[in-house]
C-alpha positions as CSV (number, residue, x, y, z in Angstrom):
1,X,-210.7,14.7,-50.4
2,X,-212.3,16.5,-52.9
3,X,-215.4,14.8,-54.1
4,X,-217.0,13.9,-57.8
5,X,-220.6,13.1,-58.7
6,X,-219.8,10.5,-62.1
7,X,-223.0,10.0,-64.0
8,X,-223.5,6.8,-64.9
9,X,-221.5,5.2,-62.4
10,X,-222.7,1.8,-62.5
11,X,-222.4,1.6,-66.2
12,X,-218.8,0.4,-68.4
13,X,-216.4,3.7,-68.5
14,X,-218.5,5.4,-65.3
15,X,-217.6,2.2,-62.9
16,X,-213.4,2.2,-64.5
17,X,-213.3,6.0,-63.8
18,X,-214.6,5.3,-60.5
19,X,-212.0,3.1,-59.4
20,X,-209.2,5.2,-61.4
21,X,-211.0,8.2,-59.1
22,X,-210.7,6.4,-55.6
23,X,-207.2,5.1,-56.7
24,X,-206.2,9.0,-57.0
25,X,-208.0,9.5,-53.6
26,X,-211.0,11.8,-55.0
27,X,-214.4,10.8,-52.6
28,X,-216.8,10.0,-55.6
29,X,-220.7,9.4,-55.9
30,X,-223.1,8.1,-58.5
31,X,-225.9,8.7,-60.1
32,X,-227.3,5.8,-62.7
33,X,-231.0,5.1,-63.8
34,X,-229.9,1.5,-63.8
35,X,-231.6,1.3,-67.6
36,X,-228.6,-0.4,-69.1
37,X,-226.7,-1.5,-65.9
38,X,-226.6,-3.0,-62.1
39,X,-225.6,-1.7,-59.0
40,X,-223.8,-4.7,-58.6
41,X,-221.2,-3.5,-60.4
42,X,-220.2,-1.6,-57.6
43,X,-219.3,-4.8,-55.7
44,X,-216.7,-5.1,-57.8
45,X,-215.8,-1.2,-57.3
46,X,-215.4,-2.2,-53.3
47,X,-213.9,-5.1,-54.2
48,X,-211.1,-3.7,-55.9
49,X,-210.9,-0.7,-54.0
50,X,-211.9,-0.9,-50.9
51,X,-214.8,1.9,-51.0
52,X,-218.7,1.4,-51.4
53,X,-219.8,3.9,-53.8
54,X,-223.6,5.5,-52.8
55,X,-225.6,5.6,-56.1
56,X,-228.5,7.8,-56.9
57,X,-231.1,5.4,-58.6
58,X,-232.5,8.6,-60.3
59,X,-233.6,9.8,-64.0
60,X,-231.5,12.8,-64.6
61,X,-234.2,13.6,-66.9
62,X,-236.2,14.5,-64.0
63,X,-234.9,18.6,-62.4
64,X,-236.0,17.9,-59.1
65,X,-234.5,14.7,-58.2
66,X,-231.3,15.6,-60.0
67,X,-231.9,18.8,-58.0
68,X,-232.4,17.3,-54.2
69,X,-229.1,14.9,-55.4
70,X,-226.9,18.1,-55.8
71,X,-228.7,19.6,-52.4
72,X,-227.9,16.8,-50.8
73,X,-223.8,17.3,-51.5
74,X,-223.1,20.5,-51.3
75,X,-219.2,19.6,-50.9
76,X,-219.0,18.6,-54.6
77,X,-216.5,20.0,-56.9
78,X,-216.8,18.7,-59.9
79,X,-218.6,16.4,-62.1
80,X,-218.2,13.8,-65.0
81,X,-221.5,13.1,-67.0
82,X,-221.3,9.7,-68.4
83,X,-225.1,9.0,-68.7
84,X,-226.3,9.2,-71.7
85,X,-228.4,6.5,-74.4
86,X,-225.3,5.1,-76.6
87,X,-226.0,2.5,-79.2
88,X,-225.6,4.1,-82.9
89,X,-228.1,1.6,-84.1
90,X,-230.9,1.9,-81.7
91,X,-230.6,5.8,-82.5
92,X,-231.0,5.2,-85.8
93,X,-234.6,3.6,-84.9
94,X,-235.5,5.9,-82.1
95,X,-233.5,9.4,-82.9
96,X,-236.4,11.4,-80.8
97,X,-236.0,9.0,-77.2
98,X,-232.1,10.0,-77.8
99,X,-232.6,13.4,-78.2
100,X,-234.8,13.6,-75.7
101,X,-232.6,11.8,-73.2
102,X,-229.1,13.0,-73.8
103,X,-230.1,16.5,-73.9
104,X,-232.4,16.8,-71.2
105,X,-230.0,15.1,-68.8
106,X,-227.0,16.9,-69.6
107,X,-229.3,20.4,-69.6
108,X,-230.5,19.8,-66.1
109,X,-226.7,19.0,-64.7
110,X,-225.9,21.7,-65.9
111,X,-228.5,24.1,-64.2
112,X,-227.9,22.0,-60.6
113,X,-224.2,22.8,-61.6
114,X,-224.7,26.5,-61.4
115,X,-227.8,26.7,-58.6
116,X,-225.0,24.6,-56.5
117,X,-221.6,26.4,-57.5
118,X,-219.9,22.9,-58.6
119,X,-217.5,24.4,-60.4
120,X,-215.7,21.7,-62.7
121,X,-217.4,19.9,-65.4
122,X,-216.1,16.5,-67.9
123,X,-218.4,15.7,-70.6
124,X,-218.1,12.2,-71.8
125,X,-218.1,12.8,-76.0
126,X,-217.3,10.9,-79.1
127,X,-215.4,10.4,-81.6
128,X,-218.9,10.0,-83.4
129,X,-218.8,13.8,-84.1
130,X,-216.7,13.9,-86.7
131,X,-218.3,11.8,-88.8
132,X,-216.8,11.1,-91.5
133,X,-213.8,12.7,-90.9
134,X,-211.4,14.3,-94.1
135,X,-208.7,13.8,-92.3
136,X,-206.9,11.1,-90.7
137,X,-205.8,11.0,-87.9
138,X,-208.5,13.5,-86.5
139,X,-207.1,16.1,-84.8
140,X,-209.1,18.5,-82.1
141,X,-209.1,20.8,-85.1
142,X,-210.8,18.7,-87.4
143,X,-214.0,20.1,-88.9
144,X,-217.4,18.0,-87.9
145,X,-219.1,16.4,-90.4
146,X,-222.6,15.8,-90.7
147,X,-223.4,13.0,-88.0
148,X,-223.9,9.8,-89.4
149,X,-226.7,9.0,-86.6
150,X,-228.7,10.3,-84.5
151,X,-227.0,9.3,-81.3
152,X,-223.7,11.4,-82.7
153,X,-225.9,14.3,-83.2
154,X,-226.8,14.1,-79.6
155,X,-223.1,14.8,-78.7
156,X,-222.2,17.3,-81.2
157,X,-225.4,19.5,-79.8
158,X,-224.2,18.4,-76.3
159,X,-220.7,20.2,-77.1
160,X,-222.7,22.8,-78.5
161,X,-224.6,23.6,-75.8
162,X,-221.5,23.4,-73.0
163,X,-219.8,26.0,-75.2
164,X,-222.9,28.1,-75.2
165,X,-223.5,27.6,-71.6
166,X,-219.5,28.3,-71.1
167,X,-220.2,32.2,-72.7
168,X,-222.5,32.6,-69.5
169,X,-221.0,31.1,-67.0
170,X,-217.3,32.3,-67.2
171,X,-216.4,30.7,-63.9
172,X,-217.5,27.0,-65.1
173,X,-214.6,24.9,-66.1
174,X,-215.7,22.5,-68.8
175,X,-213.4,19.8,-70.7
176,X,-215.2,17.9,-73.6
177,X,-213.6,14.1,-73.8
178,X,-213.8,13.0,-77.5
179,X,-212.7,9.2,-76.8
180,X,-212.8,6.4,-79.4
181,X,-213.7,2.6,-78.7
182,X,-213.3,1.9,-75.0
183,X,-212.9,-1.8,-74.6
184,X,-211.5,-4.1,-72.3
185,X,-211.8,-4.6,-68.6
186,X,-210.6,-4.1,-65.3
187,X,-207.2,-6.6,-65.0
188,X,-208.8,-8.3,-61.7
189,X,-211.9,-9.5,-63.7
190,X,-213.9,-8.0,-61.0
191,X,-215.5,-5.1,-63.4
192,X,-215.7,-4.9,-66.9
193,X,-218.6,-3.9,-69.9
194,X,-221.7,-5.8,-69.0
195,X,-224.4,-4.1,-70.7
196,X,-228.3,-5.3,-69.3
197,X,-229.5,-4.7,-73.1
198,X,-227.8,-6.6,-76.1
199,X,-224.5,-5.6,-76.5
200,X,-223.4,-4.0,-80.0
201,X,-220.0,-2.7,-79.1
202,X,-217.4,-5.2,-81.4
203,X,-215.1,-6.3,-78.4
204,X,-218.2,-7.7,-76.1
205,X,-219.9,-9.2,-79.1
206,X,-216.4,-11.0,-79.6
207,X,-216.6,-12.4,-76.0
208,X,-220.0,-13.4,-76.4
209,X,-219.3,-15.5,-79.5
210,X,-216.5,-16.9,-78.7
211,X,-218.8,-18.0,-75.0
212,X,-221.4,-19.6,-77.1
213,X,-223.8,-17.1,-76.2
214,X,-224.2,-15.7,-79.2
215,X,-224.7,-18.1,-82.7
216,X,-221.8,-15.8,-84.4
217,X,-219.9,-12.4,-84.9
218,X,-221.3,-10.6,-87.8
219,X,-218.9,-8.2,-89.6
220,X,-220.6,-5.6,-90.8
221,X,-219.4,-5.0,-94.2
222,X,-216.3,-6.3,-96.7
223,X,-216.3,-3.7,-99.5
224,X,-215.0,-0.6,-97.2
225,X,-212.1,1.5,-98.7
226,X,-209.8,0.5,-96.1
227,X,-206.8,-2.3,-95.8
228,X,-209.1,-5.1,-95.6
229,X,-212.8,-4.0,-96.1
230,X,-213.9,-3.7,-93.2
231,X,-214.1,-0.8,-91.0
232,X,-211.6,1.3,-89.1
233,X,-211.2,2.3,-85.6
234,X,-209.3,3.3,-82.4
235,X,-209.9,1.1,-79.9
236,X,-208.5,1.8,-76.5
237,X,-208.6,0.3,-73.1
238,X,-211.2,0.8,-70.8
239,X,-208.4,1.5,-67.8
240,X,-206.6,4.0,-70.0
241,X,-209.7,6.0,-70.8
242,X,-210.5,6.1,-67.1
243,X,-207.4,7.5,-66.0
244,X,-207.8,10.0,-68.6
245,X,-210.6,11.4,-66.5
246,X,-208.6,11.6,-63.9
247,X,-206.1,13.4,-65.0
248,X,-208.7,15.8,-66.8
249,X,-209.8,16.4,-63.1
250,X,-206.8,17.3,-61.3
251,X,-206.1,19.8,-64.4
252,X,-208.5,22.0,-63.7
253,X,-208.9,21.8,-60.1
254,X,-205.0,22.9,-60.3
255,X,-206.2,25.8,-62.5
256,X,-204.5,24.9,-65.6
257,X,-207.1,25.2,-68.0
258,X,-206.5,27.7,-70.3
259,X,-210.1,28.7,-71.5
260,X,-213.7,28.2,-70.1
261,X,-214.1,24.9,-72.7
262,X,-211.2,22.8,-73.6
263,X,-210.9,19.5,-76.0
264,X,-209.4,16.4,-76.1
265,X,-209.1,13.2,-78.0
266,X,-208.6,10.4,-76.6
267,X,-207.5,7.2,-78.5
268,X,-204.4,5.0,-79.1
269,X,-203.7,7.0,-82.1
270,X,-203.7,3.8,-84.6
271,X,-206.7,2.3,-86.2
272,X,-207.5,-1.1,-85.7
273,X,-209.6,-2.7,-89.2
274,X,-212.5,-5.2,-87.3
275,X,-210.6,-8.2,-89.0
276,X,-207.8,-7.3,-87.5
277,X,-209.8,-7.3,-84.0
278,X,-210.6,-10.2,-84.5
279,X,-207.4,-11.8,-85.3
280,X,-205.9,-10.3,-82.4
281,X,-208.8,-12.3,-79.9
282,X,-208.3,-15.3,-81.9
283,X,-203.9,-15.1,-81.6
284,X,-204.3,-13.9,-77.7
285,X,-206.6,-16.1,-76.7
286,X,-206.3,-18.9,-78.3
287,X,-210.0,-19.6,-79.0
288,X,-211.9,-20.3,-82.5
289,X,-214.6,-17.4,-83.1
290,X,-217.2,-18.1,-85.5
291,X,-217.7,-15.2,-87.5
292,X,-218.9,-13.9,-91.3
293,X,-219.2,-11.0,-93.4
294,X,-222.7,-9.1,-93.5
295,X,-224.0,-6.4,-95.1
296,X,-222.9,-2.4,-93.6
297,X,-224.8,-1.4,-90.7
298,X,-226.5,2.0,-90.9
299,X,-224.5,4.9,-89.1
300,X,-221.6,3.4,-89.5
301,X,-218.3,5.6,-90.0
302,X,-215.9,3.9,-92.5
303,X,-212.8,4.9,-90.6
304,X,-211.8,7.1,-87.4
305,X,-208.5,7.1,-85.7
306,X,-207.3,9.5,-83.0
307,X,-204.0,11.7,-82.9
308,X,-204.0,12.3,-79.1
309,X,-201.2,15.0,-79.1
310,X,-202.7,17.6,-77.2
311,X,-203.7,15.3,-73.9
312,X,-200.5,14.2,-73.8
313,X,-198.7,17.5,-73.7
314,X,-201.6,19.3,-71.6
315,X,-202.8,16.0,-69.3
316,X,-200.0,14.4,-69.2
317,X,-201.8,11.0,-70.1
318,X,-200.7,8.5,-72.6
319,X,-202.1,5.5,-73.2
320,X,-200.4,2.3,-71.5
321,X,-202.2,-1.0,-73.4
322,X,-203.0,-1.9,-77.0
323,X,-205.6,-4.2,-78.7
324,X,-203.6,-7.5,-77.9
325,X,-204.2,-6.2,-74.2
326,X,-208.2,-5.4,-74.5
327,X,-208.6,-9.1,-75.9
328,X,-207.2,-10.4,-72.9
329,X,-208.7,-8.6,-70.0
330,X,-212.1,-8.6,-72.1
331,X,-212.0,-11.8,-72.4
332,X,-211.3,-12.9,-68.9
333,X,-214.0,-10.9,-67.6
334,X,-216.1,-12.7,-70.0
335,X,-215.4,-16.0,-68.6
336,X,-215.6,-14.4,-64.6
337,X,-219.5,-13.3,-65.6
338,X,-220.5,-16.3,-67.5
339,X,-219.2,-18.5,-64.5
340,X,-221.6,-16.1,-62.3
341,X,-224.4,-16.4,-64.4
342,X,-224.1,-20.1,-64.5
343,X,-224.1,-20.5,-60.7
344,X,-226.9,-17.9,-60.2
């Protein structure tokens, strides 16, 4: 079995792809700080799969223990970098800690990469980086705009710095991920987004209202330029985005790519308004959500969409569920880890 170190393993996308990984029958480790997650979520990894997943409890900030991780496998053949600091608004209050962290980690993967020949590399991206796009639906091709935060800014220099690493080191394969709003959970309930900071995604802050932990949902904004005010975007399920990683795997390990650093977008190809979000929890599930209108949030984009083209015809990977479905599995998984909390 060929075997994948995921970064961030034990966080929300990191612990999907892992499963999605195992499910495909790739041997897979981890390595995850634990700053915004548990290594219990890898119960739920063996659970579902039947594998326990090693995690590295290390700061890839920090060369030599990312260094003595690599040593330690030299079998590894490729690696997906999830970890990274990822909340727009926290960026906006703390743009240096982001830099510092984003950066640094990807730079010294990067190094242990080449020192340990692990050939085959999947940056996890945004759709953040095209700001506020011209064009909609963004394509692979459409320009960047100026980042609208510092945490986007942290992925656009990310992709800079694979492509300038890529001129170097002609024999790394690197695919950059730009994905859109992962949401959702695993269908058994057993995994699912369960941040150990507040959470500030929409779907999870839905959840959490509609729970009673949280007083209400606040929409950020009313007087957008969109169908209803408030803003736009592309949400797609958690499960679908995993498999995407997958399938971005076994592409180039089959030699398929066609230069050192290819793109993709990955989204349902539709935008989704945050009304309309919340309409869809409210018909699916059946529950009242107490939510109003605030004031715009700092960073925000006004609208971003994804035309996923170009994974489909080169990946082979479609996606298979649509909002109505992340409202269901996020919401069950809601209910699975409040009843856990409860009896804890």
């Amino acid at each position: 079995m060929h075997k994948i170190l995921v970064t961030g393993g034990c966080g929300y996308i990191g612990s999907h792809t892992i499963v999605d990984l195992i499910d495909n029958g790739f041997d897979v480790i981890s390595a995850d700080n634990l700053s915004n997650s548990s290594e219990s979520v890898l119960d739920g990894v063996e659970a579902i799969t039947g594998k326990r997943v090693q995690n590295y409890a290390i700061d890839l900030c920090d060369l030599q223990a990312t260094d003595d991780m690599f040593k330690a496998h030299p079998d590894l053949v490729g690696v997906i970098h999830f970890a990274a600091l990822k909340h727009v608004g926290e960026s906006v209050e703390q743009p240096i800690r982001y830099f510092r962290n984003n950066l640094n980690s990807l730079l010294n993967v990067l190094d242990c990469m080449v020192r340990y020949e692990v050939p085959n590399f999947i940056f996890s991206s945004s759709c953040s980086v095209y700001g506020n796009a011209s064009e909609l639906p963004v394509t692979e091709n459409t320009p960047l705009e100026e980042a609208e935060s510092p945490y986007a800014r942290t992925k656009q220099m990310g992709e800079q710095i694979i492509h300038d690493f890529s001129y170097i080191h002609p024999g790394q394969n690197n695919i950059i991920l730009r994905y859109f709003n992962p949401a959702g959970a695993h269908e058994s309930a057993k995994i699912g987004e369960s941040p150990t900071t507040p959470a500030s995604n929409l779907v999870p802050v839905i959840t959490e209202a509609a729970m009673g932990k949280r007083r209400e949902l606040v929409v950020f904004g009313e007087d957008y330029d969109t169908r209803d005010g408030s803003c736009i975007r592309d949400y797609i399920h958690v499960r679908d985005l995993a498999n995407a990683h997958t399938k971005a795997l076994q592409y180039v390990i089959a030699g398929k790519q066609a230069g050192p650093v290819e793109i993709f977008n990955l989204g349902i190809g539709e935008g989704v308004t945050v009304l309309e979000a919340v309409n869809s929890f409210m018909k699916v599930t059946g529950e009242k959500l107490p939510y109003r209108i605030g004031e715009r949030r700092p960073g925000d984009v006004i609208a971003i969409y994804a035309n996923y083209d170009k994974a489909a015809e080169q990946l082979g990977w479609a996606p298979q569920r649509d909002v109505n479905d992340i409202m269901r599995t996020a919401w069950a998984w809601e209910k699975v880890r409040s009843q856990a909390k409860e009896e804890v």
